[in-house]
C-alpha beads as a LAMMPS data file, in Angstrom:
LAMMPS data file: protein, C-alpha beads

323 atoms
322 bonds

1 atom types
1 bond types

-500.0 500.0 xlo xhi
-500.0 500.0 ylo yhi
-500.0 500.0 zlo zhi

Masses

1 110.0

Atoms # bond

1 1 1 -120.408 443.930 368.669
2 1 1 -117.794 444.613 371.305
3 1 1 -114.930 441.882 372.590
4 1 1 -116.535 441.850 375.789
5 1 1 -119.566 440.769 373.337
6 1 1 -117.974 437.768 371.633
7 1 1 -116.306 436.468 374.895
8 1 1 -120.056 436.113 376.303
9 1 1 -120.294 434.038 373.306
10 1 1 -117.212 432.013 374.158
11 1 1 -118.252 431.373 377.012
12 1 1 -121.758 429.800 376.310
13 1 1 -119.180 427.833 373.887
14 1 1 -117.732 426.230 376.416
15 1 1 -120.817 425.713 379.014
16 1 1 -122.121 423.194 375.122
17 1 1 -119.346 421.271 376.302
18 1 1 -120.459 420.214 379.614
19 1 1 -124.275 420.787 379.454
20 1 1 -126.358 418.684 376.393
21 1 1 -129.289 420.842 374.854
22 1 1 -130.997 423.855 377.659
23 1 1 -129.115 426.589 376.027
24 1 1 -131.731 428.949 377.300
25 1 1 -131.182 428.446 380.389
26 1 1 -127.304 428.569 380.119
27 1 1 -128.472 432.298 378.261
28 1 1 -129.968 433.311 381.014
29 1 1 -127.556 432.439 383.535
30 1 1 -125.085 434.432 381.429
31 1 1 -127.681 437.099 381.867
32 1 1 -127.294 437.075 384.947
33 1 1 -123.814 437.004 385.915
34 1 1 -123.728 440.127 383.420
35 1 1 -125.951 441.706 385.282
36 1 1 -124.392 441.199 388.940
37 1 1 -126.826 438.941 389.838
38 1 1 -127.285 435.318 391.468
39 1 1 -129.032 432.487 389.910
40 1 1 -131.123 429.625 391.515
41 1 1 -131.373 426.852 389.381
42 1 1 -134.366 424.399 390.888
43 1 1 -135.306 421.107 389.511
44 1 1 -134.842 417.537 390.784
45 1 1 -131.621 415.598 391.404
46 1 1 -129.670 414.588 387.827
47 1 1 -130.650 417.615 385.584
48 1 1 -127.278 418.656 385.553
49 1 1 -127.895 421.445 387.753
50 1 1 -124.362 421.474 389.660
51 1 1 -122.661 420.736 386.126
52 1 1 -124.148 423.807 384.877
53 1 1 -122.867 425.710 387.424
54 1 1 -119.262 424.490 387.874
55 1 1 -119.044 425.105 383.627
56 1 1 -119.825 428.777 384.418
57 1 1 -117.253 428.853 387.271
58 1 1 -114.300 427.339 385.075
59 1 1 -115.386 429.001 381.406
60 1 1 -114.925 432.313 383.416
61 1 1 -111.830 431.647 385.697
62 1 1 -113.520 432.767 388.672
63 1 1 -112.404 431.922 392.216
64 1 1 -114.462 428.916 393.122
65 1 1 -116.185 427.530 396.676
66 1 1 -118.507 424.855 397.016
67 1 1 -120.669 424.252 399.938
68 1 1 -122.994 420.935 399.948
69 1 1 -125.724 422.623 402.232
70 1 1 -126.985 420.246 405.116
71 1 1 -128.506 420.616 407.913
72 1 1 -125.561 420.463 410.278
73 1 1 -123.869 423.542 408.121
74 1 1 -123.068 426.281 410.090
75 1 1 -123.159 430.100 409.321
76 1 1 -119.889 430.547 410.554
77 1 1 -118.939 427.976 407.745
78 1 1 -119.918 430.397 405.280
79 1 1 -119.130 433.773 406.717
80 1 1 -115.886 432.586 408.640
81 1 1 -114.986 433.336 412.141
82 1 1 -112.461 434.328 414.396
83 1 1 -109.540 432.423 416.268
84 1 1 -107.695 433.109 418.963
85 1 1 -103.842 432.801 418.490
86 1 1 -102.299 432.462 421.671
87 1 1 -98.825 433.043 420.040
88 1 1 -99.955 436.443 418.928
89 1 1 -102.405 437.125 421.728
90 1 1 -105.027 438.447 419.172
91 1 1 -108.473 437.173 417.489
92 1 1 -107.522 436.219 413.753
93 1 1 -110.352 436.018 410.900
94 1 1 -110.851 432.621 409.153
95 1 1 -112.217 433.045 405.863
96 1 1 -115.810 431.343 405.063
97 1 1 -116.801 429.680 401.481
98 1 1 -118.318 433.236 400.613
99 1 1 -114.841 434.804 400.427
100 1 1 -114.389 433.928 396.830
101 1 1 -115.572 435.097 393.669
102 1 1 -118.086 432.119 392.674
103 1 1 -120.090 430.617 395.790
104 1 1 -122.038 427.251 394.143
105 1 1 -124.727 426.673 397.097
106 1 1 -125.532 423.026 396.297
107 1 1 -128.906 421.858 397.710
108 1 1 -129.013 425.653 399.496
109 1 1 -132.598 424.768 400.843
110 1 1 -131.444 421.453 402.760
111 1 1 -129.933 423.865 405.091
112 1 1 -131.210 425.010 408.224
113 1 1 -132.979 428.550 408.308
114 1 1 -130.208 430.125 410.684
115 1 1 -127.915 429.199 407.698
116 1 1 -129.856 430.138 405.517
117 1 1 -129.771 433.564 406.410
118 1 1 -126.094 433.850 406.849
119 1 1 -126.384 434.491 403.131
120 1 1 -128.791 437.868 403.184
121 1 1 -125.695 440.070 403.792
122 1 1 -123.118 438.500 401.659
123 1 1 -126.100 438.117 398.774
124 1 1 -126.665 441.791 398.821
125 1 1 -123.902 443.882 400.178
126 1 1 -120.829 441.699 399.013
127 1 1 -119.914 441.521 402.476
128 1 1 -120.154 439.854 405.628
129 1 1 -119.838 441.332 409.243
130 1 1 -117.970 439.189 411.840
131 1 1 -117.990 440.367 415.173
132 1 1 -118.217 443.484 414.663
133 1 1 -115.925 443.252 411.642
134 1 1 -117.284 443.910 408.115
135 1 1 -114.943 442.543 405.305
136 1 1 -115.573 442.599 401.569
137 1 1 -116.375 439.164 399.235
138 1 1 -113.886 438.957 395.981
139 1 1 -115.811 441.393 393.115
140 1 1 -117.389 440.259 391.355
141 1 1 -119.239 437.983 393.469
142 1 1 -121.665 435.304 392.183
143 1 1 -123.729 432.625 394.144
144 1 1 -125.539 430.235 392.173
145 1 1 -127.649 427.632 394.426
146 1 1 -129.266 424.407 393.456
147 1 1 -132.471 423.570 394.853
148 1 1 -134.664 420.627 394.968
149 1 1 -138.464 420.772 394.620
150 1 1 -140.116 421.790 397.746
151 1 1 -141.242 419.152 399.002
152 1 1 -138.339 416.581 398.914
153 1 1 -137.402 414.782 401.996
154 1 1 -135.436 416.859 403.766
155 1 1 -135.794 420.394 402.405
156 1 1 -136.870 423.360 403.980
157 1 1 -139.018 426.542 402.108
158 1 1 -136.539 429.496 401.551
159 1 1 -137.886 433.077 403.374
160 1 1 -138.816 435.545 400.685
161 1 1 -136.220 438.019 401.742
162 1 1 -133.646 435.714 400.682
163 1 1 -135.974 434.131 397.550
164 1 1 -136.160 437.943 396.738
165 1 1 -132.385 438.181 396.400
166 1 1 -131.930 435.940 393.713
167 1 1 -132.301 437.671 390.195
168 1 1 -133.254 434.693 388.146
169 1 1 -135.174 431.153 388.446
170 1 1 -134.310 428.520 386.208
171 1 1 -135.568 425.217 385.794
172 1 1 -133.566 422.475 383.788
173 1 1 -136.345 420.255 382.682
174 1 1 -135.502 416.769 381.545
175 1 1 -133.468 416.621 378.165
176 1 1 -135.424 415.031 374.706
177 1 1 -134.569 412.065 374.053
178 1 1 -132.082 413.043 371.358
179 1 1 -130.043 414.692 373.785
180 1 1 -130.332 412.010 376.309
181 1 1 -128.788 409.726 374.139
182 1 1 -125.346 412.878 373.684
183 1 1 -125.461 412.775 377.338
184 1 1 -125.148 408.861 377.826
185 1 1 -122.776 408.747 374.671
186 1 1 -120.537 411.561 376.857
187 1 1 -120.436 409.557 380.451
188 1 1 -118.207 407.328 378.819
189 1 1 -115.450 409.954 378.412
190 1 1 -116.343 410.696 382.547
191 1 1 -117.590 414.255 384.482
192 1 1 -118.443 416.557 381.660
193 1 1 -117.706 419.335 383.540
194 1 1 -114.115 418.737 383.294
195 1 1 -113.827 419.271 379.716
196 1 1 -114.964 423.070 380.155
197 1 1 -111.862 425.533 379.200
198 1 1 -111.245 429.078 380.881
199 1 1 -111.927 431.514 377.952
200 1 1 -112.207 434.250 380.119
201 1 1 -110.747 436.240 383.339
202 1 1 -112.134 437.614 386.187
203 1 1 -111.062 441.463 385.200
204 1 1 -113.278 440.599 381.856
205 1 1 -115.990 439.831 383.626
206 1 1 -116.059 443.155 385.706
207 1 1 -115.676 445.422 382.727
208 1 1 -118.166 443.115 380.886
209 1 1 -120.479 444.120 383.621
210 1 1 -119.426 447.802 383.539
211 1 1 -120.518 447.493 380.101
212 1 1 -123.867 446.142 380.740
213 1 1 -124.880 448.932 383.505
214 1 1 -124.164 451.443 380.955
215 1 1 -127.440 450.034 378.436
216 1 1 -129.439 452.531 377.610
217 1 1 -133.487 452.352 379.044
218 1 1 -135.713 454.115 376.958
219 1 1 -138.221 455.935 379.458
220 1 1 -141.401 454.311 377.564
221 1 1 -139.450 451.199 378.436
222 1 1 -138.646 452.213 382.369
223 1 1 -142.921 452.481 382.181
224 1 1 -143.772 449.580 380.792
225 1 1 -141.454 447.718 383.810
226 1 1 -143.281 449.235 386.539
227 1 1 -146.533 448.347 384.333
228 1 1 -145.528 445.152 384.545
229 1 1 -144.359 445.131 388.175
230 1 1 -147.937 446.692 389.132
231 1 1 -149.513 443.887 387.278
232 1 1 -148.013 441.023 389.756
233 1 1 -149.550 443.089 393.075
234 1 1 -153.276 443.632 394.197
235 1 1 -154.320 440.592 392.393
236 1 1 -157.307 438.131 394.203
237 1 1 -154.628 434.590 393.294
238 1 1 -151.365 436.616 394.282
239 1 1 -150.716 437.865 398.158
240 1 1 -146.854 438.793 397.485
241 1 1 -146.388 440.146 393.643
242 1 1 -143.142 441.515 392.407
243 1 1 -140.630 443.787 394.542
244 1 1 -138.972 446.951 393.568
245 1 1 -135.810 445.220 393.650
246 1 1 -137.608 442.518 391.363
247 1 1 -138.212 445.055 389.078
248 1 1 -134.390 446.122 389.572
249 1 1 -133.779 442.986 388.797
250 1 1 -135.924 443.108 385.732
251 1 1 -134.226 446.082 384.209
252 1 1 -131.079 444.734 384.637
253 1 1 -131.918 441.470 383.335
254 1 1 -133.298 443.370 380.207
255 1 1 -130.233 445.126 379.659
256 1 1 -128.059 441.935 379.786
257 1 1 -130.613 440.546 377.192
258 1 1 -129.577 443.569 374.613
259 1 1 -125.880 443.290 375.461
260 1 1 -125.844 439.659 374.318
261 1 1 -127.784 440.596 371.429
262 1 1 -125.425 443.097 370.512
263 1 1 -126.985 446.078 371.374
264 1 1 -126.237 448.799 373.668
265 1 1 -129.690 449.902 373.973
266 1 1 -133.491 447.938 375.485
267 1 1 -135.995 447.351 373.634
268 1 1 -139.668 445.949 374.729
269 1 1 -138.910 442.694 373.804
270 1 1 -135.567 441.865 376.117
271 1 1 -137.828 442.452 378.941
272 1 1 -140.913 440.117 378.140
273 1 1 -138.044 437.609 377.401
274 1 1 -136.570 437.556 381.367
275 1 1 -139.507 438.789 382.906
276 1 1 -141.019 435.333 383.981
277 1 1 -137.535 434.110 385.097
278 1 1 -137.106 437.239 387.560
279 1 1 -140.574 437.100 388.505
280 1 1 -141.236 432.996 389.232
281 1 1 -140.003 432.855 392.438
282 1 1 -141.124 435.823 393.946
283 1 1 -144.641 435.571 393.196
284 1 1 -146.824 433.921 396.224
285 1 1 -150.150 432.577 395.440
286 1 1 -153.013 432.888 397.624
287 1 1 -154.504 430.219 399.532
288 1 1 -157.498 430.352 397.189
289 1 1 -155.222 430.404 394.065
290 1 1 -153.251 426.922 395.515
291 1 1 -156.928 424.895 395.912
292 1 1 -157.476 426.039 392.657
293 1 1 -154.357 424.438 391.159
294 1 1 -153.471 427.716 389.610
295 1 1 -149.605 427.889 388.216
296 1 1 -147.176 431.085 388.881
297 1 1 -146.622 430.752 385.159
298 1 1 -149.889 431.157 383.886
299 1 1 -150.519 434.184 385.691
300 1 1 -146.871 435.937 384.418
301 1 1 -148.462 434.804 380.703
302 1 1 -151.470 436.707 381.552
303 1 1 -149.958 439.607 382.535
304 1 1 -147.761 439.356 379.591
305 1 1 -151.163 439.768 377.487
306 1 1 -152.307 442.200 379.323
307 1 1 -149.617 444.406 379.769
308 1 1 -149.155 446.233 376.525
309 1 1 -145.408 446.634 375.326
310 1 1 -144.730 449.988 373.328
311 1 1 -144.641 449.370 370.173
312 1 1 -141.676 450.047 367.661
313 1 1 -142.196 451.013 364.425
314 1 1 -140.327 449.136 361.710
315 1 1 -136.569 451.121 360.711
316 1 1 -137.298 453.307 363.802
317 1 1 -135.661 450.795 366.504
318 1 1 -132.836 453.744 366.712
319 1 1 -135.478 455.877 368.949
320 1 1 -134.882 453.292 371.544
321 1 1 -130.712 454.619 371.937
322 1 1 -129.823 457.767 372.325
323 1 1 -129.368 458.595 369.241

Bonds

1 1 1 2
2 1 2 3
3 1 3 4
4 1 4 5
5 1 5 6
6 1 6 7
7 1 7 8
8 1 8 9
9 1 9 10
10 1 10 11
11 1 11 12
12 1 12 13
13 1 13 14
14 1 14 15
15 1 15 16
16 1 16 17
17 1 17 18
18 1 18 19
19 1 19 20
20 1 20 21
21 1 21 22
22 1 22 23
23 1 23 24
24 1 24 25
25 1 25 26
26 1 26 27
27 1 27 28
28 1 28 29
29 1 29 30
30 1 30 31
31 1 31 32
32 1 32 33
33 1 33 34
34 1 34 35
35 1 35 36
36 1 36 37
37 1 37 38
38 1 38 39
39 1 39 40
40 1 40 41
41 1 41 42
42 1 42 43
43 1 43 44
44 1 44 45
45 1 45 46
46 1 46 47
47 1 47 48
48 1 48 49
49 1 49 50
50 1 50 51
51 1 51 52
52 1 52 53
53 1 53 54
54 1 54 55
55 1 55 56
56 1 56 57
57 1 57 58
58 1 58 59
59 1 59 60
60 1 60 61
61 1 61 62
62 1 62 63
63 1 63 64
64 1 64 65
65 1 65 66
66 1 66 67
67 1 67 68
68 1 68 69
69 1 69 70
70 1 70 71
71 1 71 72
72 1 72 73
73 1 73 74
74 1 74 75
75 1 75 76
76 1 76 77
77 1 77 78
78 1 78 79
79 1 79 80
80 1 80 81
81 1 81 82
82 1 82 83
83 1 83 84
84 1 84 85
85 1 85 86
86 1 86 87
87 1 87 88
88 1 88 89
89 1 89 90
90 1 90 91
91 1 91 92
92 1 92 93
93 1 93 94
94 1 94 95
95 1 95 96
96 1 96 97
97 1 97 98
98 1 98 99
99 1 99 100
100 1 100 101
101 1 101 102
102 1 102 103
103 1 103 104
104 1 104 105
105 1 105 106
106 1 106 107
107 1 107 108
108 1 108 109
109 1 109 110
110 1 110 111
111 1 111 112
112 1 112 113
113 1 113 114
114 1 114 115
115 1 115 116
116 1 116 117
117 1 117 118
118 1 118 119
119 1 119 120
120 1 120 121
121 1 121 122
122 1 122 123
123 1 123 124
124 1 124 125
125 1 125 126
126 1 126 127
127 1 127 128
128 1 128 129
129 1 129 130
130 1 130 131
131 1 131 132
132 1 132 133
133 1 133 134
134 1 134 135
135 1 135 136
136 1 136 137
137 1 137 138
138 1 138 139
139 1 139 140
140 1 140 141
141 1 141 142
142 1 142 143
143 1 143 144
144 1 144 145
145 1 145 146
146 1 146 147
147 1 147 148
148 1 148 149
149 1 149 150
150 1 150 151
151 1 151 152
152 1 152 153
153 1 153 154
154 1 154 155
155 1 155 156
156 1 156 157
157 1 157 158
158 1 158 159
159 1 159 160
160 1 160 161
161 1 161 162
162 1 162 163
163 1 163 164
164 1 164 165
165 1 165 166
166 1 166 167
167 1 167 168
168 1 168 169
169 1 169 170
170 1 170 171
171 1 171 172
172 1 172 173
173 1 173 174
174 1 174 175
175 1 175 176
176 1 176 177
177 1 177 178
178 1 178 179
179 1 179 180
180 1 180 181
181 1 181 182
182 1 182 183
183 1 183 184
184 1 184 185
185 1 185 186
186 1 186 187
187 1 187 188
188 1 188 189
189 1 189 190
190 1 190 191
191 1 191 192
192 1 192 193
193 1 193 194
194 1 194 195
195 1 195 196
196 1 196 197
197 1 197 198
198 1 198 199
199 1 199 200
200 1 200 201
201 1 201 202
202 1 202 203
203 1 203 204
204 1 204 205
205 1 205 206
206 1 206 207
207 1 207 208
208 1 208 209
209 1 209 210
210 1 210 211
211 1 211 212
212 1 212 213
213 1 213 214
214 1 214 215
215 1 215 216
216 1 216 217
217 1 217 218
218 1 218 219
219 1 219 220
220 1 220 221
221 1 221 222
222 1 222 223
223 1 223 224
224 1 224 225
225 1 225 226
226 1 226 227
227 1 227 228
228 1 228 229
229 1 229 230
230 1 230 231
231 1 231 232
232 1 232 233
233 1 233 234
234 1 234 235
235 1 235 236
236 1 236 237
237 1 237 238
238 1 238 239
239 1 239 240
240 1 240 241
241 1 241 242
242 1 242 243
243 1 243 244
244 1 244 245
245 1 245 246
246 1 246 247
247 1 247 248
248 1 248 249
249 1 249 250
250 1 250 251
251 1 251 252
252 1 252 253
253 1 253 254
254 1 254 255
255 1 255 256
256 1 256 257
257 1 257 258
258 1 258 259
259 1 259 260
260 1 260 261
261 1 261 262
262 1 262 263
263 1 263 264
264 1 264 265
265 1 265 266
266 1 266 267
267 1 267 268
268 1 268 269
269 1 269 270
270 1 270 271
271 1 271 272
272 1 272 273
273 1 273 274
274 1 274 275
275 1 275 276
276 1 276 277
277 1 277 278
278 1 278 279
279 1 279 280
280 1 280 281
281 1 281 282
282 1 282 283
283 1 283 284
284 1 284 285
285 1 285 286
286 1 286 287
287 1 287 288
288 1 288 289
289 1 289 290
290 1 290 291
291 1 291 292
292 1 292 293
293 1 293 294
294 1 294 295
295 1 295 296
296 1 296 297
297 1 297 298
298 1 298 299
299 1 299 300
300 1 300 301
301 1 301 302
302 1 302 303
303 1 303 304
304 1 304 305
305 1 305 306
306 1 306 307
307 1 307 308
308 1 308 309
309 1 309 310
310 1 310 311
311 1 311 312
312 1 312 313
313 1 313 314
314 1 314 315
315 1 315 316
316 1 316 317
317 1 317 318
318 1 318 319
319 1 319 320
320 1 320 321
321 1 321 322
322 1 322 323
């Protein structure tokens, strides 16, 4: 196992001290951020959704903005704008939240759609055009955004193109009642969050990354992907299945999986682990599907059990590297 290796370990370290129990989902934000990707986290107020996230920022020592989305938040708030100096006679940028190297989008779908979309650039291309100008985010660049059940008063649905863009769903869930009882025994000592250490850098996290891209993907595994991709689309309770860049997403994702693992190869198994997480929030059921109360989830677990993985033969794992 690599340094770059351990320090992912670290890291999750640190996110135990600020987050009670849902190391899962602190995994597979770590995925994630390995991978390039952004992370929405959805589940209702006081999960510790915006701890997790602001443990993540400080573990990794990553240039930090936080926008509370509301309704009267402006695009130009996050993509900046220009000013006129009349000193200098000339237009001069002013930087938005998404010039940074960790954007935390709290409550992202309390905003209003025009804001919304100010993100599709910055989400994708790491960069934002103002007028006329295009100027690059820090690298890496993360956004993780909260989100409260749809449904909550005052919330608005996120478009798919921008649902599309964000690798991973989580949910936090409510904690057992063990680890209810840590978390009230901690708010004595006050926010949780501040407690987290850095424990890595910023130019760790970019070779870390470099690191994961160069995974190797078996092409049996590459198949089964698109197998499982092809699975989500066509179907009589699903009118939007999976994307090609889902199933970017989903290779990526896999190869993240292995790194943490230890491994510098993917085996069948890293990508059943991630796939409902990349897949969750980009599925859209059919009207039929909704009257008949059918859940996103039970459909990825079907298509789990009826995709079949390629197998790997016991002391043969090896044919899944390169050698």
């Amino acid at each position: 196992m690599s340094d770059y290796q351990n320090a992912a370990g670290r890291v999750l370290l640190e996110i135990q001290k600020a987050i009670v129990g849902k190391a899962d989902v602190a995994e597979k934000i770590m995925m994630a951020v390995l991978a390039g990707g952004h992370v929405l986290v959805e589940d209702i107020p006081g999960t510790g959704k915006t701890t997790m996230a602001l443990a993540f920022s400080k573990a990794m020592g990553l240039k930090e903005k936080r926008v509370q989305f509301t309704p009267d938040v402006l695009p130009a708030d996050l993509t900046g704008f220009t000013l006129y100096q009349k000193e200098t006679e000339q237009f001069v940028y002013q930087p938005g939240a998404v010039m940074c190297n960790f954007l935390l989008a709290d409550e992202i779908n309390r905003a209003s759609p025009k804001t919304q979309s100010a993100l599709l650039e910055v989400m994708e291309e790491r960069q934002v055009t103002v007028d006329g100008v295009t100027r690059k985010t820090g690298e890496p660049f993360v956004v993780i955004a909260t989100e409260n059940p749809v449904g909550s008063a005052g919330t608005q649905l996120l478009p798919e193109s921008q649902l599309d863009r964000f690798m991973i769903c989580v949910k936090m869930g409510y904690p057992s009642v063990k680890e209810e009882v840590e978390i009230l025994k901690r708010s004595r000592r006050g926010r949780t969050a501040d407690s987290v250490e850095k424990v890595v850098t910023v130019q760790w996290l970019k070779e870390a990354q470099e690191e994961v891209r160069e995974v190797y993907v078996h092409d049996v595994v590459y198949t089964y992907i698109a197998q499982l991709a092809k699975a989500t689309r066509g179907r009589d309770d699903v009118v939007m299945g999976l994307s090609p860049r889902g199933a970017v997403a989903l290779t990526a994702m896999a190869k993240a999986g292995a790194y943490l693992k230890g491994r510098n190869y993917v085996i069948p198994d890293d990508v059943t682990d991630v796939f409902s997480c990349v897949a969750i929030h980009r599925i859209q059921l059919s009207a039929r599907a909704k009257v008949g109360h059918i859940r996103i989830g039970d459909i990825l677990e079907q298509i789990l059990a009826e995709v079949n993985p390629p197998s790997i033969k016991r002391g043969k794992a090896d044919k899944w590297g390169r050698g």
